[in-house]
KOLTOR-861222 format. One record per atom (N, C-alpha, C, CB): residue in three letters; x, y, z. Coordinates in steps of 0.02 Angstrom, whole numbers, plus 50000, padded with zeros to 5 digits. Glycine has a CB too. Example, Ala and Ser with C-alpha at 12.3 -4.5 7.8 and 13.67 -1.06 7.14 Angstrom:
residues 2
Ala506604971650390Ala506154977550390Ala506604983550390Ala505654977650452Ser506424988850354Ser506844994750357Ser506455000250394Ser507044997050286
end
This chain:
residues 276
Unk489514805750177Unk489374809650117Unk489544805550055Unk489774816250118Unk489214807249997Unk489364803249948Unk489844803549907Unk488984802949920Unk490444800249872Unk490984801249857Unk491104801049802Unk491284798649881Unk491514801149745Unk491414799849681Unk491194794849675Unk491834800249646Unk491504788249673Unk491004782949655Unk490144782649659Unk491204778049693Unk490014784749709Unk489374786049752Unk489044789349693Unk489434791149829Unk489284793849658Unk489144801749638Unk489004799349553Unk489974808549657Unk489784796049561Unk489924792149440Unk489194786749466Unk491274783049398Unk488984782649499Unk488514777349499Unk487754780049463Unk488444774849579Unk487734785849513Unk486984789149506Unk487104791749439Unk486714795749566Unk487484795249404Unk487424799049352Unk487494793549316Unk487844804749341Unk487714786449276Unk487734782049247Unk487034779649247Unk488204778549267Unk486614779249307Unk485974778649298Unk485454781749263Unk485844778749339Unk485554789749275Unk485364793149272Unk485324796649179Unk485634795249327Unk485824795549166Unk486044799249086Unk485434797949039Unk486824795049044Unk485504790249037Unk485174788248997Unk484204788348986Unk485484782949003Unk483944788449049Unk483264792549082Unk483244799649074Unk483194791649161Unk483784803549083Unk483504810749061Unk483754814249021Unk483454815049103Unk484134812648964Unk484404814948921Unk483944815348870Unk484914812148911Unk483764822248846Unk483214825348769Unk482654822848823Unk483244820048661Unk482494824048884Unk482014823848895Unk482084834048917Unk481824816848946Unk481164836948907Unk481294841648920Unk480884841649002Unk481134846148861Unk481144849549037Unk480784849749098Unk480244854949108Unk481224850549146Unk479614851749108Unk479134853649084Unk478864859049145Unk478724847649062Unk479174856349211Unk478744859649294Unk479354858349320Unk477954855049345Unk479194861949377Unk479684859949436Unk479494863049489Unk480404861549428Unk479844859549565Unk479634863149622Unk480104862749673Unk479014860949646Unk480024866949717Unk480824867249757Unk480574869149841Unk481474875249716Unk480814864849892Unk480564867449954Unk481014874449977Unk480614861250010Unk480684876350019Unk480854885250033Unk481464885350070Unk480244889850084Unk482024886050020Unk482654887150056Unk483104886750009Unk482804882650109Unk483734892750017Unk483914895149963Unk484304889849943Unk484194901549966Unk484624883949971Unk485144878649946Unk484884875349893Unk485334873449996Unk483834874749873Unk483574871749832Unk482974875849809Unk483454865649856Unk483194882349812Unk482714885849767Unk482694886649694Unk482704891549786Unk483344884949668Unk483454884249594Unk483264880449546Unk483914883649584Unk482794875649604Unk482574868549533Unk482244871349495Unk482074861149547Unk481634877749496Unk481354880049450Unk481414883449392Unk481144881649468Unk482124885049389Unk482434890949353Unk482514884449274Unk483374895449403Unk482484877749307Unk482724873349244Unk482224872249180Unk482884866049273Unk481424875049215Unk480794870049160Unk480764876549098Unk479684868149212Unk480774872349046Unk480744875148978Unk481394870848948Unk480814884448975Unk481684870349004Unk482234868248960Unk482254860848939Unk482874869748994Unk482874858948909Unk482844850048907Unk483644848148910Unk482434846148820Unk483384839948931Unk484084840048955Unk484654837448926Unk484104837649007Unk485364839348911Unk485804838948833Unk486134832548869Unk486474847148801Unk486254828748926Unk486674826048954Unk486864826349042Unk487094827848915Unk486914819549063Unk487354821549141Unk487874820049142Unk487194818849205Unk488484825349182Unk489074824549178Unk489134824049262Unk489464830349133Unk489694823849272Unk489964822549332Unk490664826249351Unk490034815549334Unk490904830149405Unk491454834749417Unk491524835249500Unk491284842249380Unk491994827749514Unk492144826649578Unk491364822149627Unk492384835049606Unk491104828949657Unk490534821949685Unk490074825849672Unk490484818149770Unk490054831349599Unk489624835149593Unk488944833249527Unk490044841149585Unk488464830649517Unk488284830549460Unk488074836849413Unk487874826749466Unk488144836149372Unk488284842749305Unk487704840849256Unk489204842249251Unk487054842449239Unk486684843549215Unk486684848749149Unk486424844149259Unk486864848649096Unk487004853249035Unk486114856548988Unk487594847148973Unk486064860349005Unk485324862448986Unk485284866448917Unk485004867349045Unk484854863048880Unk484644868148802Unk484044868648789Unk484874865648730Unk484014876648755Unk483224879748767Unk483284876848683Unk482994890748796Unk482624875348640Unk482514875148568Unk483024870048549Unk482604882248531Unk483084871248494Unk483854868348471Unk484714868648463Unk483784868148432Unk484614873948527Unk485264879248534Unk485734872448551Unk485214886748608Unk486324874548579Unk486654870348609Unk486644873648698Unk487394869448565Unk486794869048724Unk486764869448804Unk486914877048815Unk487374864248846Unk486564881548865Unk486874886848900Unk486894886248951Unk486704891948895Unk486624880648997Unk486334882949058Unk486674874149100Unk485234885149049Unk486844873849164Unk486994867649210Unk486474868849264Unk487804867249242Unk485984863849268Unk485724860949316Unk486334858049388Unk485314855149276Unk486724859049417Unk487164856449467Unk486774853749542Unk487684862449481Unk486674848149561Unk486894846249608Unk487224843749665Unk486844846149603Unk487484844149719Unk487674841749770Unk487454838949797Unk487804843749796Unk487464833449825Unk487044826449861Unk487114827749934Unk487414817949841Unk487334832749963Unk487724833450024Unk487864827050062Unk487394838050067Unk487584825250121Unk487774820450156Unk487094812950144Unk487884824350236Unk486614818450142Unk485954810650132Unk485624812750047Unk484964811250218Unk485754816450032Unk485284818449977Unk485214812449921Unk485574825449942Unk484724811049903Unk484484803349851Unk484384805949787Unk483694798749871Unk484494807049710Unk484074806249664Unk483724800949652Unk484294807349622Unk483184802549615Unk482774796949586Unk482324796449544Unk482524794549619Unk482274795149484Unk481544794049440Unk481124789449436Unk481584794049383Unk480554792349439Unk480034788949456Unk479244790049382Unk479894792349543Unk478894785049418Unk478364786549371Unk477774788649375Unk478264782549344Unk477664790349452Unk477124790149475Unk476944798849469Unk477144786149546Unk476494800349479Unk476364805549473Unk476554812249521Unk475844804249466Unk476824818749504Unk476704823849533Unk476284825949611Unk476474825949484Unk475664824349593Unk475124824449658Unk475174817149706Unk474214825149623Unk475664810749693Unk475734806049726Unk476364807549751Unk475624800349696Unk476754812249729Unk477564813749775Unk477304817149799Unk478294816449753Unk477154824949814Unk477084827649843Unk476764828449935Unk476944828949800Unk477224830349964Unk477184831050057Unk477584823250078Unk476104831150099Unk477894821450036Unk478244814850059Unk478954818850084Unk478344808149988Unk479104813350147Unk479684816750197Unk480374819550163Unk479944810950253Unk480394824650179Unk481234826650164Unk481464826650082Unk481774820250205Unk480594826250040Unk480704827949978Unk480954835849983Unk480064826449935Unk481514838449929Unk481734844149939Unk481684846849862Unk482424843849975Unk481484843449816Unk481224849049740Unk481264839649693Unk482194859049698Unk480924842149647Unk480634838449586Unk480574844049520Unk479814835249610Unk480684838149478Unk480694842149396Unk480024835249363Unk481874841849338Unk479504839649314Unk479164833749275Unk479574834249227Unk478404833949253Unk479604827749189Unk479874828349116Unk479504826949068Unk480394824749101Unk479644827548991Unk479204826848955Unk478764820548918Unk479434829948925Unk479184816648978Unk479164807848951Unk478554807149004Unk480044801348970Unk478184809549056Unk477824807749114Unk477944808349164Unk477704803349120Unk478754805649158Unk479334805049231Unk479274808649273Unk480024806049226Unk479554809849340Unk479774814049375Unk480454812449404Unk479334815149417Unk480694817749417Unk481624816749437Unk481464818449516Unk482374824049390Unk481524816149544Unk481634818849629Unk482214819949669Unk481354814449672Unk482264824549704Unk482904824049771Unk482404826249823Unk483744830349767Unk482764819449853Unk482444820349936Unk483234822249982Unk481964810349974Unk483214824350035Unk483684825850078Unk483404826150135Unk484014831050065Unk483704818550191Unk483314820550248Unk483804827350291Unk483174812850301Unk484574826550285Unk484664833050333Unk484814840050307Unk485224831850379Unk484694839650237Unk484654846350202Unk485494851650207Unk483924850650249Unk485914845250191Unk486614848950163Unk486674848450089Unk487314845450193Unk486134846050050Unk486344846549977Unk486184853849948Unk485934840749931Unk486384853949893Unk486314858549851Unk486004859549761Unk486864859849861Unk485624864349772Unk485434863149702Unk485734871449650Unk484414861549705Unk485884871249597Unk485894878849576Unk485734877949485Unk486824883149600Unk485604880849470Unk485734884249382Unk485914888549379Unk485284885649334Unk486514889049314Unk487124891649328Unk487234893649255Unk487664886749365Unk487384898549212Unk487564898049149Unk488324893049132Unk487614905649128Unk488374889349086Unk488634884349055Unk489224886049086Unk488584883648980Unk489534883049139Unk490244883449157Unk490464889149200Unk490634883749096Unk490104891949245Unk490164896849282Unk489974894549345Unk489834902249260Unk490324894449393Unk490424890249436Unk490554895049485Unk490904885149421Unk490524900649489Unk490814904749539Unk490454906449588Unk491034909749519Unk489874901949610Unk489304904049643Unk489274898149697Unk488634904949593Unk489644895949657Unk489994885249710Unk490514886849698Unk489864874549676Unk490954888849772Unk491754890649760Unk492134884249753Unk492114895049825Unk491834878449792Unk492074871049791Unk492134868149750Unk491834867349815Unk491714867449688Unk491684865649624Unk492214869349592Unk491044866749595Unk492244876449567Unk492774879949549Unk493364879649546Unk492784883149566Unk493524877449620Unk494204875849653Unk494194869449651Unk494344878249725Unk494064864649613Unk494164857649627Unk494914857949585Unk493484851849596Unk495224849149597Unk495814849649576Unk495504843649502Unk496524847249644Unk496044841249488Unk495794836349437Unk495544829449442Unk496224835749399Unk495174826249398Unk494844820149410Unk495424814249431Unk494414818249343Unk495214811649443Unk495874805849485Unk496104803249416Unk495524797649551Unk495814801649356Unk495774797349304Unk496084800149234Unk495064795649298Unk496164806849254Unk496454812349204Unk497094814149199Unk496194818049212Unk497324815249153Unk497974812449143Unk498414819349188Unk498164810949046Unk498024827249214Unk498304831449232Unk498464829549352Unk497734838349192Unk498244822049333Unk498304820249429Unk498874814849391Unk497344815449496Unk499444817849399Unk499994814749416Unk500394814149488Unk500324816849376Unk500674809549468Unk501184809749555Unk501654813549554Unk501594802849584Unk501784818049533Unk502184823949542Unk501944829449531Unk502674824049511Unk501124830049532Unk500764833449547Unk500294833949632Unk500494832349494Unk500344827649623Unk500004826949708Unk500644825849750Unk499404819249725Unk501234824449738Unk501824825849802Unk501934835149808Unk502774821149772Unk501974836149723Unk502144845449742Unk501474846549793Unk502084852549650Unk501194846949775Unk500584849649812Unk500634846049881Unk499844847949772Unk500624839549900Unk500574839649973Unk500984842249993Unk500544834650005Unk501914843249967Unk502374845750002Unk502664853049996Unk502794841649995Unk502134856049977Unk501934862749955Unk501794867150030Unk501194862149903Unk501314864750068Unk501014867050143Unk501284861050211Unk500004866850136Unk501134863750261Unk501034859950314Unk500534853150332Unk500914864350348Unk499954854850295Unk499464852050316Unk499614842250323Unk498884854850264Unk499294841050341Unk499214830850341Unk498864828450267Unk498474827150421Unk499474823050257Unk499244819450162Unk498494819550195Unk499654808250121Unk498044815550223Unk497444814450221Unk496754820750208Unk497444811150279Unk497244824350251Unk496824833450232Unk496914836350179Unk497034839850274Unk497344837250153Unk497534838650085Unk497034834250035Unk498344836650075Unk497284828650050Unk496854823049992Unk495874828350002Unk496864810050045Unk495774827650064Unk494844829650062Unk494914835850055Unk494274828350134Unk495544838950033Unk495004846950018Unk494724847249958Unk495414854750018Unk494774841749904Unk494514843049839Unk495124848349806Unk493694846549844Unk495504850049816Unk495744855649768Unk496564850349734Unk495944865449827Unk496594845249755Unk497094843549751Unk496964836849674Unk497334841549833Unk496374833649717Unk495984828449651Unk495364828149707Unk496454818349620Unk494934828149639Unk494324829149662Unk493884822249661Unk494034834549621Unk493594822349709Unk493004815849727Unk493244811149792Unk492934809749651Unk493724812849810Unk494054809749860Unk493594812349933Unk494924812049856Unk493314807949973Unk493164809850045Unk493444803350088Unk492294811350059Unk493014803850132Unk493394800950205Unk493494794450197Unk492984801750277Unk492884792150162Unk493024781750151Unk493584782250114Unk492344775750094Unk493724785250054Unk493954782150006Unk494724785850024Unk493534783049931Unk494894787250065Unk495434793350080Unk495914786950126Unk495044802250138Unk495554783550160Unk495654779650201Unk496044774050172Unk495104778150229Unk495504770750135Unk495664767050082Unk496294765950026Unk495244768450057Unk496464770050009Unk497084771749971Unk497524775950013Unk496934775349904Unk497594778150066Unk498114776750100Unk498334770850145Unk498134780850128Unk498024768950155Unk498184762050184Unk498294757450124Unk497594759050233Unk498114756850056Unk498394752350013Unk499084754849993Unk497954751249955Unk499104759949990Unk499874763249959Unk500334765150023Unk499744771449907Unk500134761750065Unk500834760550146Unk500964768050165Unk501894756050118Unk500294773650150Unk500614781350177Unk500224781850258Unk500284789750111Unk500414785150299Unk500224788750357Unk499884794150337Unk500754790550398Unk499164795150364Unk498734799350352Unk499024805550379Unk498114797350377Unk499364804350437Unk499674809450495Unk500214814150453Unk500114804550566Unk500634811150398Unk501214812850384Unk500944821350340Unk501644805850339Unk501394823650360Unk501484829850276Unk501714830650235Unk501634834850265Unk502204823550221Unk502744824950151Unk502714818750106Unk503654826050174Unk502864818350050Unk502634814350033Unk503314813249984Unk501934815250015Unk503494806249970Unk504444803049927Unk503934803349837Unk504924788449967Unk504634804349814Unk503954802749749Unk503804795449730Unk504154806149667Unk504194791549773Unk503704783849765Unk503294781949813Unk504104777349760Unk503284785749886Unk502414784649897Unk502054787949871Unk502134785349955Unk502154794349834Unk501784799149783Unk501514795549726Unk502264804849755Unk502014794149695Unk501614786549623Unk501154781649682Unk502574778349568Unk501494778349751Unk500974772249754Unk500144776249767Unk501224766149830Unk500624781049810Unk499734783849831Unk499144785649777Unk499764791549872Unk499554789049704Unk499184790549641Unk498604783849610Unk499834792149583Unk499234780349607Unk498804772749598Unk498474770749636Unk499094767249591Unk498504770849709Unk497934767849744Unk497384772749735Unk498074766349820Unk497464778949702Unk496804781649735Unk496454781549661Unk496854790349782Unk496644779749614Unk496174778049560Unk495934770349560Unk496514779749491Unk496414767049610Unk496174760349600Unk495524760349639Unk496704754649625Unk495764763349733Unk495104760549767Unk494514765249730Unk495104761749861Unk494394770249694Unk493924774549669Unk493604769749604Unk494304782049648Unk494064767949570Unk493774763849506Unk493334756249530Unk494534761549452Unk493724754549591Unk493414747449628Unk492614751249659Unk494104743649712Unk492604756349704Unk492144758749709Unk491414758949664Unk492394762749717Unk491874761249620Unk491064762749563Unk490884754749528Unk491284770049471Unk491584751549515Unk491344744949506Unk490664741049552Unk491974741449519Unk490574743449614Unk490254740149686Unk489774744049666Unk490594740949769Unk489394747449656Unk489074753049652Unk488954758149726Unk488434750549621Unk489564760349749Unk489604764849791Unk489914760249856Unk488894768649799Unk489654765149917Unk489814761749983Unk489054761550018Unk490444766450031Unk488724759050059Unk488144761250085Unk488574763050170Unk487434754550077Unk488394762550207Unk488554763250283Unk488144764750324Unk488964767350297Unk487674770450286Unk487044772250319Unk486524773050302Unk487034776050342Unk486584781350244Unk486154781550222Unk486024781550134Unk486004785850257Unk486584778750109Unk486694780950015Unk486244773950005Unk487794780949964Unk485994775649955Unk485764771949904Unk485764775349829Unk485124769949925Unk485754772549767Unk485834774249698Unk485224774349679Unk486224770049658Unk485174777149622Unk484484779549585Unk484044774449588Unk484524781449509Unk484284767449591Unk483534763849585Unk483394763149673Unk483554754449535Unk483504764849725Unk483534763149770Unk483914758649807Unk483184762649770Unk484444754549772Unk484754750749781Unk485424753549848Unk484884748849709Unk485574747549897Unk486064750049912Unk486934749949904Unk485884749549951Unk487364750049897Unk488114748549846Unk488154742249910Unk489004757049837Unk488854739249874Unk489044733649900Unk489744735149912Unk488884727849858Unk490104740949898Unk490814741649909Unk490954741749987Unk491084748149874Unk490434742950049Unk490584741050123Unk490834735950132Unk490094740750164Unk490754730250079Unk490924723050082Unk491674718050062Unk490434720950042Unk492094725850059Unk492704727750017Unk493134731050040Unk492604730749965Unk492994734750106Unk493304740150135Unk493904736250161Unk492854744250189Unk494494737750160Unk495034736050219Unk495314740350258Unk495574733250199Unk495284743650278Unk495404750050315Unk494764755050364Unk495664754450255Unk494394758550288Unk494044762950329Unk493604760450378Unk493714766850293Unk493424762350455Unk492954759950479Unk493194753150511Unk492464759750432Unk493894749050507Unk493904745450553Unk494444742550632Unk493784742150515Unk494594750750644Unk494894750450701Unk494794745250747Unk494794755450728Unk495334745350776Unk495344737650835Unk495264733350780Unk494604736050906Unk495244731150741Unk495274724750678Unk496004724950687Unk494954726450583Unk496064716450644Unk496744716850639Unk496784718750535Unk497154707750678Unk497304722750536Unk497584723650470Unk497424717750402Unk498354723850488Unk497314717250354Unk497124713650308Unk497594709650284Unk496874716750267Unk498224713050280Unk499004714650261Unk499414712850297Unk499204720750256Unk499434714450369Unk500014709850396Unk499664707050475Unk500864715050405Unk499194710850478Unk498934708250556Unk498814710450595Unk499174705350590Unk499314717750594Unk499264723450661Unk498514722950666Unk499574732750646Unk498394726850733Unk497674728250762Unk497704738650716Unk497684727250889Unk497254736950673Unk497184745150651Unk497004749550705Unk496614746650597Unk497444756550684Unk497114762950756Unk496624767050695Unk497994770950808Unk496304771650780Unk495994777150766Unk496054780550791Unk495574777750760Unk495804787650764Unk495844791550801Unk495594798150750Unk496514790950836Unk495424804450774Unk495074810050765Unk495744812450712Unk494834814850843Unk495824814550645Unk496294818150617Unk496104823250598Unk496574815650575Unk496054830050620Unk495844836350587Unk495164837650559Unk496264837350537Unk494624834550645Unk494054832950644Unk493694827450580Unk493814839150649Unk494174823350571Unk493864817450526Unk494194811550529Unk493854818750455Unk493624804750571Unk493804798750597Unk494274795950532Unk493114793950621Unk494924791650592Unk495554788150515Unk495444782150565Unk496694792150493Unk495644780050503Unk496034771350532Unk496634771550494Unk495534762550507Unk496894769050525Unk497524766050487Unk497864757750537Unk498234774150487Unk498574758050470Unk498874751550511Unk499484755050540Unk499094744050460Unk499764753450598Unk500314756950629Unk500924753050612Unk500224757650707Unk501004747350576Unk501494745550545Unk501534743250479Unk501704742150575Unk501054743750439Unk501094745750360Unk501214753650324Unk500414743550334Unk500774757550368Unk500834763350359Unk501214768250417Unk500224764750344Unk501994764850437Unk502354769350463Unk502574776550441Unk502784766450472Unk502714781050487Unk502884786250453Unk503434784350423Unk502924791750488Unk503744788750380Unk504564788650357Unk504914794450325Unk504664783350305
end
């Protein structure tokens, strides 16, 4: 699935192509996760924002100011993309799942081959219709994700630092690569539930570092991501952790484990990241 970086890449692409453009058409395949692209044409578009791995679309009818968010979710394959070609030349192409024309010629597309994304319009900041969005916690980069905000909170419940980290409610944009990633740079056990407040600061810092290195790369590819121009990221080429069990450690050498954590594959190192 695509992760913040994945998520800040496309909308950096993206801003500058559809911003004061208006949406003139639109079309949406039959199913309620992407029946909303249509609710957007008349409008135009004030800006793209970004909120965890969500993109935020801000919509104004005339010369009002924004009332309305275009929101997507990329779910696990979902692509944006603008293009130039025409309307009647996209159309019946595979696993396209809705298109907007704009007023420049363009067309904006999302394709989704396994159809976990999401599309909605939403009045300006009402979010209660995406409980996930709602409930997100704060941006990794914002000054309200401190480390004595993410230790209260992990050592708040039972659950495992690594689960906590992916529910989104804690800091948002964090999934499974990048979860990996900054725990294994900041020496924590995915396994553990408590957290000192100086692996709490290291873990804070690693997880804006590997996230900021991320978007630097333009994403991760692995399978199926690619960014608005089609391109695929280069941050796979960077990973030390996620994804390379039986490897030896980057850091000191161990052979990294794996194993299933609360139905989501970990790696880690068994002697950098001891419990404690």
């Amino acid at each position: 699935m695509p992760e913040l970086p994945e998520v800040e890449t496309i909308r950096r692409q993206l801003v500058d192509r559809l911003t004061d453009r208006q949406i003139l058409d639109a079309w949406s395949f039959p199913s309620p996760k992407f029946s909303a692209a249509p609710a957007a044409v008349g409008a135009t578009v004030a800006d793209v924002t970004r909120r965890g791995k969500y993109l935020l679309v801000p919509l104004r009818r005339d010369d009002a100011p924004p009332t309305q968010e275009l929101i997507v979710h990329l779910g696990m394959t979902g692509r944006l993309a603008v293009t130039d070609r025409s309307v009647d030349r996209i159309e019946g192409e595979p696993h396209l799942r809705a298109w907007w024309s704009l007023g420049d010629g363009s067309v904006l597309t999302f394709h989704d081959v396994r159809r976990f994304g999401r599309i909605a319009v939403v009045d300006l900041g009402d979010h209660r219709s995406l409980p996930t969005l709602a409930a997100l916690g704060p941006e990794p980069d914002s000054e309200e994700f401190t480390a004595e905000h993410l230790r209260r909170r992990v050592n708040s419940g039972s659950r495992r630092i690594k689960t906590v980290l992916l529910s989104q409610r804690v800091v948002a944009g964090v999934g499974n690569i990048y979860a990996d990633e900054a725990l294994w740079r900041a020496g924590v056990d995915p396994r553990a539930r408590h957290l000192s407040r100086a692996a709490a600061a290291r873990l804070r810092d690693a997880i804006r570092d590997v996230l900021s290195e991320g978007v630097d790369n333009g994403g991760t590819t692995l399978r199926d991501y690619v960014d608005a121009d089609g391109s695929p990221g280069r941050n796979q080429h960077h990973l030390d952790c996620y994804g390379r069990a039986g490897r030896p450690c980057h850091r000191c050498g161990t052979e990294l484990r794996g194993a299933v954590v609360d139905a989501r594959s970990t790696s880690w190192c068994p002697d950098c990241q001891r419990r404690r």
